[in-house]
N, C-alpha and C positions, 0 to 999 in steps of 0.2 A: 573573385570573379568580377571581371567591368560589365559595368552597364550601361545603359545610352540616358542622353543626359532628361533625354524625354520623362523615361522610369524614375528618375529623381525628381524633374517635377510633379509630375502625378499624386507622389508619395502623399500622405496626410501631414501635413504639420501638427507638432505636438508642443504643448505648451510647458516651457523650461522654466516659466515663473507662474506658479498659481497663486491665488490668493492667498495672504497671511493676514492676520491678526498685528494691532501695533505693538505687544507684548513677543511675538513671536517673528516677526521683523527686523525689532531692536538685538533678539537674542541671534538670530543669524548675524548679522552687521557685527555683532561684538565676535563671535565665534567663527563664521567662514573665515573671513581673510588666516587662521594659524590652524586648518583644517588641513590634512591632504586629499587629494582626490585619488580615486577609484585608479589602480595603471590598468591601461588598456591590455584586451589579452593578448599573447604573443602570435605574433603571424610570421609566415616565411618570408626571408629579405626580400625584397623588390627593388630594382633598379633600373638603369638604361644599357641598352647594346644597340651600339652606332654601328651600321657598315658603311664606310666612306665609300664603296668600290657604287651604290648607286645612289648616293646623293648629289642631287642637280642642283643644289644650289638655290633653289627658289625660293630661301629665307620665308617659306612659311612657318616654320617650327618659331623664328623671332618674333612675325606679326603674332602670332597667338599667345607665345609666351608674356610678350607686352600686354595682348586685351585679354588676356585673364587675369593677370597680377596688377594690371590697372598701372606700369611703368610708365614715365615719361617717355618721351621719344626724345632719339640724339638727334643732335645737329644736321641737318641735312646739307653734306659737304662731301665733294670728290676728293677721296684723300690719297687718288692715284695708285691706290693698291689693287687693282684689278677690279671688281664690283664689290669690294668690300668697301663701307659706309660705316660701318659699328666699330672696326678696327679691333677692339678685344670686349671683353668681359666687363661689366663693369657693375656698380651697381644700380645703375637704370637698365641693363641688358643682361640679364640670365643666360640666354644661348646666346651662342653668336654663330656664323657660319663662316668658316676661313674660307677665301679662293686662292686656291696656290697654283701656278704658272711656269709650267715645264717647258722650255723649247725644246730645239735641237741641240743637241749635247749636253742637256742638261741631266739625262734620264740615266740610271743605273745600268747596269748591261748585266743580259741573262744567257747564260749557254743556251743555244740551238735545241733540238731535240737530239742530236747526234755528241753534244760537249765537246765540237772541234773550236767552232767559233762563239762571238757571242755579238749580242745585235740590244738593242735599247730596248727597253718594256714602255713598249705602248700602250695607250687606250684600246688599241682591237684585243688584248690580250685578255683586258675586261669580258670579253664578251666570248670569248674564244674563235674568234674570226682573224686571229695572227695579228701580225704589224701592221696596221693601218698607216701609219705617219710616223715620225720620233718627234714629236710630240703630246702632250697631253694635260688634263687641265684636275687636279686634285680638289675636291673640295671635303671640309668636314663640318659637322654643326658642333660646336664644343659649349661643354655645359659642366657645372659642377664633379667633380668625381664619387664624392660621397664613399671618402675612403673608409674601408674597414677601422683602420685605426689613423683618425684625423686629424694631426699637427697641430689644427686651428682647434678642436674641441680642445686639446690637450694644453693650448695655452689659452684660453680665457679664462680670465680669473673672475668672472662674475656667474659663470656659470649660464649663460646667454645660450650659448651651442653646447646642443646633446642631440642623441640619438632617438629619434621615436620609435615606436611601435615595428615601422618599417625599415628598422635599421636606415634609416637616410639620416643623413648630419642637417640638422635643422637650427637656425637661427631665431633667437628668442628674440624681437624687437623689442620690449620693452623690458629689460632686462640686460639688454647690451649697453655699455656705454663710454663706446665709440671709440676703444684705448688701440686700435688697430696692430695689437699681437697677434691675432688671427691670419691678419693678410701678411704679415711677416713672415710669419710660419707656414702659411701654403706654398709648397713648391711650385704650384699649376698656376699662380698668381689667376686664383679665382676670387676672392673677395675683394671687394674696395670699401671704399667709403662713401658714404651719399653727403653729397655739399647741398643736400635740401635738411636733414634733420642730424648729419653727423654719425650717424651709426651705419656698421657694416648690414652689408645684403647680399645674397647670392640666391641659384637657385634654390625651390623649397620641395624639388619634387612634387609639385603642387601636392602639398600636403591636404589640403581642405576637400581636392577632388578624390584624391584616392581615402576620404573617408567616407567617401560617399557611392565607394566603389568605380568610379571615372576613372579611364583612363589620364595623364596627364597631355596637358593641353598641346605640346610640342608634336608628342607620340601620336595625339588624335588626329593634327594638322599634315603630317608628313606623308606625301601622297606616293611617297617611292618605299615606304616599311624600311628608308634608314633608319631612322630611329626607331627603336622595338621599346614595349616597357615590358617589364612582368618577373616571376620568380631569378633571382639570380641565377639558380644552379640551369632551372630550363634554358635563360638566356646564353649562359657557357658551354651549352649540351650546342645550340643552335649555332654559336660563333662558329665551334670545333668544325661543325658540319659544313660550314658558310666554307673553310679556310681550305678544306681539303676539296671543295667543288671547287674554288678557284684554283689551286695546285692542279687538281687535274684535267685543268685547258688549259696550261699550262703558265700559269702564274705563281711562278715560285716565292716571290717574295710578301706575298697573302701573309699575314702573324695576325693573332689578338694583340692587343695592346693593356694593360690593367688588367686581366683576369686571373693572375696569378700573384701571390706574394712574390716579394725577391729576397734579400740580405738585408737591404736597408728601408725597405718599404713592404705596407702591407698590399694586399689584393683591393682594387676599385669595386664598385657598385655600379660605376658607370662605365664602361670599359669600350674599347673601339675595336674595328677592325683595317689595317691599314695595309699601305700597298708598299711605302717607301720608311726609309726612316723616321723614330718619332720627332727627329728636329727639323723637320719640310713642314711638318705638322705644328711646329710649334709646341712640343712635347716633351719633356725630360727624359733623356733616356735612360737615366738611370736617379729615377728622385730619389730622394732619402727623407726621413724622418727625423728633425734634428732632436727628437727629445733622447731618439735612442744614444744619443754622445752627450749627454748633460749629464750622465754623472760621474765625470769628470771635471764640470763647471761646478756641482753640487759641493764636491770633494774641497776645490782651490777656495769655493766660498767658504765653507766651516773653517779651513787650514788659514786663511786669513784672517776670519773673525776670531779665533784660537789664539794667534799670532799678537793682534791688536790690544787682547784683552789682557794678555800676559806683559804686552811694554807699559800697559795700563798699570796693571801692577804690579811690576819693576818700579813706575819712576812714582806709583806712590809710597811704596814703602822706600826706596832709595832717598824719596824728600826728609823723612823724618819726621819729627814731631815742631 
């Protein structure tokens, strides 16, 4: 359950280091650091459901995500993409918000209410007020997915990224180092690298406020309830609902985006709801998981090291003595 951030000040602070003894001091110092700690108890997943159909763009969800994780800010430069300034993901930007830019003819075409003809999906269609114009201005706020089963968890070999409590994919900063298999292996090219200390970053679900019960600081900032947080399965219940009120003002091509598994990928934690293809969006329409085809790479590797070891010794017993 969130709370407001007031009730978390209020709280009493409690003191996480009391007094010890130098006898009892030294024995922690020797013993904590090869201790494990307590796993937190298990809670219901929690993620993000985006509806793009009313976000306006007003890049608050960036301002906040920046002054709460304390990011640098980018370059302040017109990069000619409409109002987009952040351009993608990056590791000093957690969300970003895409502006995508339909004219005339650029739009899909939806049959009539009669399926004689078919006429362009406009913006009035959003609202259920018909064809206002052909055309119309797409915006989304994109942020981590926080796959079920996560490529990038699946290739660090130092074990940096795992799963917390909240089922979010979380980034170990000190623990990462910096070998960028991770941003390889995201399809959504959400991770990068930071040219301030070298190690990847992405969103963290603002992990530190949802233990403190807060909502995260994007979801708290977003004055249109695109961006939702809370239980996955509620947030899936609520898309379902979102998808068929817009189907029936007649917006057919309403879908979730991520809420389901497919063949080659697992179901999102952060999932959208969209109006056109997920490639206007910048979105894979059909990502894949490259670990589920490794083992086939597994296989060629042992078959060659096999291969190797046997010319090995071929040509050392073919040498002789």
């Amino acid at each position: 359950m969130a709370v407001s951030e007031l009730e978390v000040v209020d709280r009493p602070q409690g003191d996480d280091h009391p007094p010890r003894g130098a006898a009892s001091t030294l024995l922690h110092r020797l013993v904590d650091p090869f201790a494990r700690g307590e796993l937190p108890p298990p809670v219901p997943p929690v993620g993000f459901y985006t509806d793009t159909t009313v976000c306006i763009g007003c890049k608050a969800c960036e301002v906040a995500c920046k002054q709460w994780n304390q990011l640098p800010a980018d370059d302040f430069r017109w990069t000619g993409n409409s109002y987009d300034n952040t351009e993608t993901l990056s590791a000093s930007s957690w969300r970003h918000v895409k502006f995508v830019e339909q004219f005339d003819g650029s739009l899909p075409l939806q049959p009539d209410d009669g399926g004689a003809t078919a006429r362009p999906l406009s913006i009035g269609d959003l609202t259920g007020g018909g064809p206002a114009h052909a055309s119309r201005w797409l915006m989304m706020s994109d942020v981590c997915k926080h796959c079920v089963a996560a490529p990038c968890q699946h290739a660090c070999p130092t074990g940096a990224i795992l799963y917390n409590e909240y089922a979010n994919v979380y980034i170990q900063p000190d623990i990462c180092n910096g070998c960028a298999y991770c941003i390889a292996a995201c399809p959504f090219g959400v991770i990068t690298r930071s040219t301030i200390d070298g190690l990847a970053h992405k969103c963290t679900l603002c992990y530190d406020r949802q233990r403190d019960g807060l909502v995260p600081a994007c979801a708290k900032a977003c004055p249109t309830a695109s961006i939702q947080f809370g239980p996955i399965d509620e947030l899936r219940e609520r898309a379902r609902k979102r998808v068929a009120e817009l189907q029936g003002v007649g917006v057919a091509g309403a879908y979730v985006y991520g809420d389901e598994p497919t063949e080659h990928y697992s179901a999102l934690n952060s999932f959208y709801l969209l109006v056109d293809r997920p490639a206007v969006y910048g979105l894979p329409a059909s990502p894949v998981n490259p670990w589920l085809f490794m083992v086939g790479d597994y296989a060629r590797t042992a078959l060659a090291g096999l291969l190797t070891l046997a010319a090995f010794l071929a040509a050392v017993l073919l040498a002789g003595p």
